[in-house]
C-alpha positions as a Markdown table, in Angstrom:
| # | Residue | x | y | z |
|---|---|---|---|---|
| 1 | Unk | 113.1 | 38.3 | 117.4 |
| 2 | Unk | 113.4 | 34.8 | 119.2 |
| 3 | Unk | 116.7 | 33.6 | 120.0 |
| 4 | Unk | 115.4 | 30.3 | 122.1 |
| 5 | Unk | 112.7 | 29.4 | 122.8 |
| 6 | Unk | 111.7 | 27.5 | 125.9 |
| 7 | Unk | 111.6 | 24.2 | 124.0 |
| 8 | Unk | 114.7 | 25.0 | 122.7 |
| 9 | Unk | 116.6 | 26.2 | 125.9 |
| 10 | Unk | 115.5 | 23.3 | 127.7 |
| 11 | Unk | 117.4 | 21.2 | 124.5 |
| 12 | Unk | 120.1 | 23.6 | 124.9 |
| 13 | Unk | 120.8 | 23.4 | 128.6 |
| 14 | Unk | 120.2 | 19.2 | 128.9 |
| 15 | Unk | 123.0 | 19.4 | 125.7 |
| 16 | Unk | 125.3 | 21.3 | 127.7 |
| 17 | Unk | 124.9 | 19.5 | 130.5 |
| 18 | Unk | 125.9 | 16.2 | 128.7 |
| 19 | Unk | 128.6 | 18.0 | 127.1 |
| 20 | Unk | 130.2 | 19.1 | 130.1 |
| 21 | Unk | 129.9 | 15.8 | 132.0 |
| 22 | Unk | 131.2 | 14.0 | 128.6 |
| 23 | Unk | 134.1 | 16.5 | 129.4 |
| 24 | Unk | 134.4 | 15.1 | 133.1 |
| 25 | Unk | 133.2 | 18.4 | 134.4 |
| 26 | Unk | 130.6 | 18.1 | 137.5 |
| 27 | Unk | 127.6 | 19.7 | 136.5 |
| 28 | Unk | 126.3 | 22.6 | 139.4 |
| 29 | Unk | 123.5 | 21.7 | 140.9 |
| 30 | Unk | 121.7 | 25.0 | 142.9 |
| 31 | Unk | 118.7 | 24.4 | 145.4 |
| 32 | Unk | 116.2 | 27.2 | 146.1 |
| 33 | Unk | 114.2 | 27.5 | 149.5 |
| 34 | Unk | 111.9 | 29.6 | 150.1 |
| 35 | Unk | 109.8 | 30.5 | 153.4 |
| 36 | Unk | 107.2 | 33.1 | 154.9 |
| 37 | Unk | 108.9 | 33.5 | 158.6 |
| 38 | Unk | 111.3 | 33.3 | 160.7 |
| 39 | Unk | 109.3 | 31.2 | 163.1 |
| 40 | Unk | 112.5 | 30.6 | 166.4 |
| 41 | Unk | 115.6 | 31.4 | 166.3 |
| 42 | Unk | 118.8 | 30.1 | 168.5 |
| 43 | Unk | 122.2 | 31.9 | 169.0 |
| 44 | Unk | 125.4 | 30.0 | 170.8 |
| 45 | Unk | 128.3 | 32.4 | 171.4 |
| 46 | Unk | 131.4 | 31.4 | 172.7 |
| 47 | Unk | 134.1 | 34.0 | 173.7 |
| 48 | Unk | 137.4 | 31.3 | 174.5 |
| 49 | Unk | 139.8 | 29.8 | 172.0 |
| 50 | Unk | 140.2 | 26.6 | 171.4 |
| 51 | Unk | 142.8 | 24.9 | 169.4 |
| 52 | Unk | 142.2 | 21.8 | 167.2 |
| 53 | Unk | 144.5 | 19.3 | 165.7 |
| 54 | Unk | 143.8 | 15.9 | 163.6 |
| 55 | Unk | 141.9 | 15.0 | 160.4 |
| 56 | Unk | 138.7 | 13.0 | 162.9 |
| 57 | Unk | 135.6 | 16.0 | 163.2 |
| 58 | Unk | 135.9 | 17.3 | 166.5 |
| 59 | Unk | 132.5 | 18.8 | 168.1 |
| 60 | Unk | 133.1 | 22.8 | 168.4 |
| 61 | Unk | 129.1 | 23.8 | 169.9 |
| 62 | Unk | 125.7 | 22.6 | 169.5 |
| 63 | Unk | 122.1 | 24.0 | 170.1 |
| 64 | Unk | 118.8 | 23.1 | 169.8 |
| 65 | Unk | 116.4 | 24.8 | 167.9 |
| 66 | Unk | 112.4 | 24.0 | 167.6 |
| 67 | Unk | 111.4 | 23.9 | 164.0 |
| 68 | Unk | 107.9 | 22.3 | 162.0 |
| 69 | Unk | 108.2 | 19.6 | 159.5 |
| 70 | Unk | 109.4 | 20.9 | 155.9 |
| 71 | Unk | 110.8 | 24.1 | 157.7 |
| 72 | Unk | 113.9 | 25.0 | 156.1 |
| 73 | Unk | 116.6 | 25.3 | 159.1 |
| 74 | Unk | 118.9 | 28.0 | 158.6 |
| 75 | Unk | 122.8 | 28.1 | 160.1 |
| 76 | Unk | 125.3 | 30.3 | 160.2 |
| 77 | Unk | 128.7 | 29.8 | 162.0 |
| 78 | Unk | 131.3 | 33.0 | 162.4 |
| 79 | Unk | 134.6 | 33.1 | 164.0 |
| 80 | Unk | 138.3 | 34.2 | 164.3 |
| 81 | Unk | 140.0 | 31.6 | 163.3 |
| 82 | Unk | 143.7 | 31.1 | 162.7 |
| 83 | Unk | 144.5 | 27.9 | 160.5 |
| 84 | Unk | 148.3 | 27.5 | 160.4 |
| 85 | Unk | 151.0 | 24.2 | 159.2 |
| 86 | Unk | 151.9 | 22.6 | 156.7 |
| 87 | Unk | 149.9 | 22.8 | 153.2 |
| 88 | Unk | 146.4 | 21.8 | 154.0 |
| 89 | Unk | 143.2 | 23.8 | 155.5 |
| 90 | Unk | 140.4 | 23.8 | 158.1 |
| 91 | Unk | 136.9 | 22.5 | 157.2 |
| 92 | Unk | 133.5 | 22.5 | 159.4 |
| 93 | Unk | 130.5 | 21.5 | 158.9 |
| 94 | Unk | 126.9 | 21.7 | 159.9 |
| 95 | Unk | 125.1 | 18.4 | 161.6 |
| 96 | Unk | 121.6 | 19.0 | 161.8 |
| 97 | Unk | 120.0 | 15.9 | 163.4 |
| 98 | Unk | 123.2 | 13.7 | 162.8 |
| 99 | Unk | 123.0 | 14.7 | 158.8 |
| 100 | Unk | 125.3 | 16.7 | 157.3 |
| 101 | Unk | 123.3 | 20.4 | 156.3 |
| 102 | Unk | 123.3 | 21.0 | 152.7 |
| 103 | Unk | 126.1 | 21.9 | 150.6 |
| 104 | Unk | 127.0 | 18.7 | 152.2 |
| 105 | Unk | 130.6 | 18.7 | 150.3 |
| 106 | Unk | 132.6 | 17.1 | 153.7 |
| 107 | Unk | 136.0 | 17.8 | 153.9 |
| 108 | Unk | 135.8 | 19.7 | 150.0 |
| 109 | Unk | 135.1 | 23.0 | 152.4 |
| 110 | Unk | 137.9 | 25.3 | 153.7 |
| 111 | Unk | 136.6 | 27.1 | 156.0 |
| 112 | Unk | 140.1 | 28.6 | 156.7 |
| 113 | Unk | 143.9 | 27.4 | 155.1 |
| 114 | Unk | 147.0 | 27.4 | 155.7 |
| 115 | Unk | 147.6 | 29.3 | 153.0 |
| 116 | Unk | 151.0 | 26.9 | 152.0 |
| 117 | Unk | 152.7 | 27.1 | 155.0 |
| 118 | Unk | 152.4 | 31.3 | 155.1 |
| 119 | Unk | 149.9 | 31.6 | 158.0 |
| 120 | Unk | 151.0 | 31.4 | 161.6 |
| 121 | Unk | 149.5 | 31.0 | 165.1 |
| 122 | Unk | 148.8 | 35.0 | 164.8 |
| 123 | Unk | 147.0 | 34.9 | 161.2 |
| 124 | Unk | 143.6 | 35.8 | 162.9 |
| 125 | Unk | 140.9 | 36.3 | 160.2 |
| 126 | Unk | 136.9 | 36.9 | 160.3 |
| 127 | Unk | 135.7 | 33.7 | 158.6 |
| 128 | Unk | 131.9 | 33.0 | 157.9 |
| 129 | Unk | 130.1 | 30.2 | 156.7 |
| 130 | Unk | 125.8 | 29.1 | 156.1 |
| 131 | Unk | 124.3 | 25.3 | 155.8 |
| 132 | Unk | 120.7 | 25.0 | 155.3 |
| 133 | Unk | 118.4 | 21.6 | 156.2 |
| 134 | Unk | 114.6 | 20.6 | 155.9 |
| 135 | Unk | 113.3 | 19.5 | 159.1 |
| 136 | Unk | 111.8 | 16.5 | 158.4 |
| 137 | Unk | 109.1 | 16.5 | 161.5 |
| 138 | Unk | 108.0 | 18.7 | 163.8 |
| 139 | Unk | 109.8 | 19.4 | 167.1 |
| 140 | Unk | 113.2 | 20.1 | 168.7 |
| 141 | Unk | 115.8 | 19.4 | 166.5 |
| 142 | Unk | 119.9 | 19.1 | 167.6 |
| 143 | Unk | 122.1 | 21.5 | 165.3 |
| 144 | Unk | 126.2 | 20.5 | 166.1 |
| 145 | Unk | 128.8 | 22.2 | 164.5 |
| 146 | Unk | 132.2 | 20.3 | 163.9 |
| 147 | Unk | 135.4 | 21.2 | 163.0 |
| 148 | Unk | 138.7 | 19.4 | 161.3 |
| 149 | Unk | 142.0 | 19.6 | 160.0 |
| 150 | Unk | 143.2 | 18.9 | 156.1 |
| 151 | Unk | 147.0 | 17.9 | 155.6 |
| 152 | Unk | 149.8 | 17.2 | 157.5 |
| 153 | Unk | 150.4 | 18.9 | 160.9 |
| 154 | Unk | 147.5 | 21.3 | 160.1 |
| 155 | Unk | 146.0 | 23.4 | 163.8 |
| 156 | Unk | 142.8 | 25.3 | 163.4 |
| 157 | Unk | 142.2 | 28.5 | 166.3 |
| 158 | Unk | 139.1 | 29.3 | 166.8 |
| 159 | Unk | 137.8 | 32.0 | 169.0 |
| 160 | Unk | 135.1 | 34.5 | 169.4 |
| 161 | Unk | 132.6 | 32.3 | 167.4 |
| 162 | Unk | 128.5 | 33.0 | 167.5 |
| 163 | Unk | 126.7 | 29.7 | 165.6 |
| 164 | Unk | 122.9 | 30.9 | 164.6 |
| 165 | Unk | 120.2 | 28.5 | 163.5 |
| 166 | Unk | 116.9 | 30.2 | 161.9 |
| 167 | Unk | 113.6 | 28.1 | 161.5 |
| 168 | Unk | 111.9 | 29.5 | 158.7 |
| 169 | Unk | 108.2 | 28.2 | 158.1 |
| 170 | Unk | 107.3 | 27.0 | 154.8 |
Protein backbone atom coordinates (compact mmCIF):
# COMPACT_ATOMS: atom_id res chain seq x y z
CA UNK A 1 0.00 0.00 0.00
CA UNK A 2 0.79 3.77 -1.04
CA UNK A 3 0.57 6.25 1.50
CA UNK A 4 2.06 9.29 -0.86
CA UNK A 5 3.05 9.36 -3.62
CA UNK A 6 5.73 11.49 -5.03
CA UNK A 7 3.18 13.80 -6.69
CA UNK A 8 1.50 13.84 -3.66
CA UNK A 9 4.37 14.52 -1.09
CA UNK A 10 5.63 17.22 -3.16
CA UNK A 11 1.64 18.77 -2.69
CA UNK A 12 2.05 17.85 0.84
CA UNK A 13 5.31 19.36 1.74
CA UNK A 14 4.68 22.93 -0.55
CA UNK A 15 1.16 22.80 1.73
CA UNK A 16 3.01 22.66 4.85
CA UNK A 17 5.32 24.91 3.97
CA UNK A 18 2.57 27.68 3.28
CA UNK A 19 0.95 26.59 6.27
CA UNK A 20 3.68 27.15 8.57
CA UNK A 21 4.75 30.47 7.03
CA UNK A 22 0.79 31.55 7.11
CA UNK A 23 1.52 30.68 10.85
CA UNK A 24 4.67 33.17 10.93
CA UNK A 25 6.92 30.25 11.34
CA UNK A 26 10.33 30.41 9.16
CA UNK A 27 10.49 27.59 7.08
CA UNK A 28 14.17 25.50 7.40
CA UNK A 29 15.92 25.69 4.63
CA UNK A 30 19.08 22.80 4.63
CA UNK A 31 21.94 22.92 1.97
CA UNK A 32 23.80 19.78 0.90
CA UNK A 33 27.50 19.78 -0.43
CA UNK A 34 29.13 17.26 -1.52
CA UNK A 35 32.87 16.71 -2.74
CA UNK A 36 35.51 13.86 -3.82
CA UNK A 37 38.71 15.34 -1.81
CA UNK A 38 40.12 17.03 0.59
CA UNK A 39 42.35 18.93 -1.91
CA UNK A 40 44.65 21.63 1.09
CA UNK A 41 44.05 22.02 4.12
CA UNK A 42 45.15 25.08 6.65
CA UNK A 43 45.32 24.95 10.62
CA UNK A 44 45.90 28.33 12.82
CA UNK A 45 46.40 27.50 16.52
CA UNK A 46 46.69 29.94 19.00
CA UNK A 47 47.67 29.05 22.66
CA UNK A 48 47.07 32.83 24.53
CA UNK A 49 43.82 34.33 25.88
CA UNK A 50 42.42 37.05 24.76
CA UNK A 51 39.48 38.90 26.24
CA UNK A 52 36.87 40.71 24.13
CA UNK A 53 34.33 43.34 25.01
CA UNK A 54 31.69 45.35 22.72
CA UNK A 55 28.80 44.46 20.31
CA UNK A 56 31.35 45.80 16.85
CA UNK A 57 33.07 42.10 15.37
CA UNK A 58 36.50 42.06 16.46
CA UNK A 59 39.08 39.94 14.20
CA UNK A 60 40.15 36.86 16.49
CA UNK A 61 42.67 34.92 13.49
CA UNK A 62 42.81 34.54 9.85
CA UNK A 63 44.42 32.12 7.29
CA UNK A 64 44.69 31.61 3.81
CA UNK A 65 43.83 28.62 2.28
CA UNK A 66 44.19 27.74 -1.77
CA UNK A 67 40.95 26.30 -2.99
CA UNK A 68 39.49 25.83 -7.02
CA UNK A 69 36.35 27.49 -8.21
CA UNK A 70 32.98 25.66 -6.86
CA UNK A 71 35.17 23.98 -4.09
CA UNK A 72 33.23 23.91 -1.09
CA UNK A 73 35.52 25.51 1.73
CA UNK A 74 35.19 23.93 4.91
CA UNK A 75 35.80 25.74 8.60
CA UNK A 76 35.87 24.77 11.82
CA UNK A 77 36.79 27.09 14.80
CA UNK A 78 37.35 25.38 18.56
CA UNK A 79 38.17 27.04 21.77
CA UNK A 80 37.86 27.57 25.53
CA UNK A 81 35.96 30.18 25.89
CA UNK A 82 34.49 31.85 28.99
CA UNK A 83 31.46 34.22 28.14
CA UNK A 84 30.42 35.91 31.35
CA UNK A 85 27.96 39.49 32.25
CA UNK A 86 24.93 40.48 32.19
CA UNK A 87 22.15 38.46 30.09
CA UNK A 88 23.45 38.30 26.62
CA UNK A 89 26.02 35.73 24.76
CA UNK A 90 29.03 35.52 22.49
CA UNK A 91 28.67 35.04 18.67
CA UNK A 92 31.50 34.41 15.79
CA UNK A 93 31.44 33.99 12.67
CA UNK A 94 33.21 32.81 9.63
CA UNK A 95 34.46 35.53 6.76
CA UNK A 96 35.54 33.74 3.85
CA UNK A 97 36.65 36.40 1.29
CA UNK A 98 34.87 39.33 3.15
CA UNK A 99 31.33 37.13 3.04
CA UNK A 100 29.86 35.79 5.77
CA UNK A 101 30.27 31.45 5.47
CA UNK A 102 27.06 29.85 5.33
CA UNK A 103 24.66 29.44 8.05
CA UNK A 104 25.18 33.06 7.69
CA UNK A 105 22.64 33.86 10.75
CA UNK A 106 25.04 37.11 12.14
CA UNK A 107 24.66 37.80 15.56
CA UNK A 108 21.40 34.86 15.80
CA UNK A 109 24.68 32.50 16.79
CA UNK A 110 25.79 31.87 20.36
CA UNK A 111 28.74 30.57 20.28
CA UNK A 112 28.98 30.80 24.11
CA UNK A 113 26.42 32.72 26.82
CA UNK A 114 26.26 34.15 29.73
CA UNK A 115 24.04 31.84 30.82
CA UNK A 116 21.74 34.92 32.76
CA UNK A 117 24.25 36.29 34.63
CA UNK A 118 25.40 32.55 36.11
CA UNK A 119 28.81 32.28 34.28
CA UNK A 120 31.95 33.96 35.58
CA UNK A 121 35.42 34.85 34.39
CA UNK A 122 36.31 30.94 35.45
CA UNK A 123 33.31 29.23 33.43
CA UNK A 124 35.80 27.69 30.91
CA UNK A 125 33.93 25.44 28.40
CA UNK A 126 35.06 23.45 25.05
CA UNK A 127 32.99 25.28 22.46
CA UNK A 128 32.99 24.19 18.65
CA UNK A 129 31.54 25.60 15.74
CA UNK A 130 31.66 24.77 11.36
CA UNK A 131 30.72 27.39 8.43
CA UNK A 132 31.00 26.24 4.96
CA UNK A 133 31.55 28.60 1.55
CA UNK A 134 31.86 27.88 -2.34
CA UNK A 135 34.91 29.39 -3.70
CA UNK A 136 33.82 31.23 -6.38
CA UNK A 137 37.32 31.19 -8.45
CA UNK A 138 40.30 29.50 -8.26
CA UNK A 139 43.15 30.62 -6.13
CA UNK A 140 44.09 31.81 -2.54
CA UNK A 141 41.34 32.68 -0.68
CA UNK A 142 41.39 34.82 2.97
CA UNK A 143 39.32 32.88 5.66
CA UNK A 144 38.91 35.47 9.05
CA UNK A 145 37.25 34.54 11.94
CA UNK A 146 35.50 37.27 14.15
CA UNK A 147 34.20 37.43 17.37
CA UNK A 148 31.42 39.69 19.43
CA UNK A 149 29.53 40.35 22.37
CA UNK A 150 25.41 40.17 22.69
CA UNK A 151 23.90 42.34 25.64
CA UNK A 152 24.93 44.65 28.13
CA UNK A 153 28.40 44.47 29.65
CA UNK A 154 28.83 40.96 27.98
CA UNK A 155 33.23 39.72 27.88
CA UNK A 156 33.95 36.75 25.80
CA UNK A 157 37.57 34.60 26.90
CA UNK A 158 38.89 32.91 24.50
CA UNK A 159 41.92 30.72 24.71
CA UNK A 160 43.52 27.66 23.34
CA UNK A 161 41.67 28.00 19.96
CA UNK A 162 42.73 25.86 16.60
CA UNK A 163 40.59 27.47 13.38
CA UNK A 164 40.72 24.72 10.31
CA UNK A 165 39.72 25.43 6.80
CA UNK A 166 39.30 22.23 4.38
CA UNK A 167 39.17 22.66 0.46
CA UNK A 168 37.23 20.02 -0.70
CA UNK A 169 37.08 19.57 -4.69
CA UNK A 170 33.90 19.20 -6.34
Amino acid sequence: MRIFSRRGFGVLAVTTALLAVAAGGAVAATTLRTGTTVAHTAVLTQDTASTHTGATYAQLGSLSITAGAGSSILVTFSAESACYGATGWCTARVLVDGAEAIPAVGTDFAFDSTDINRETAESWESHSMQRVATARSTGTHTVVLQVAQIGTMVTARYDDWTLTAMAIAP
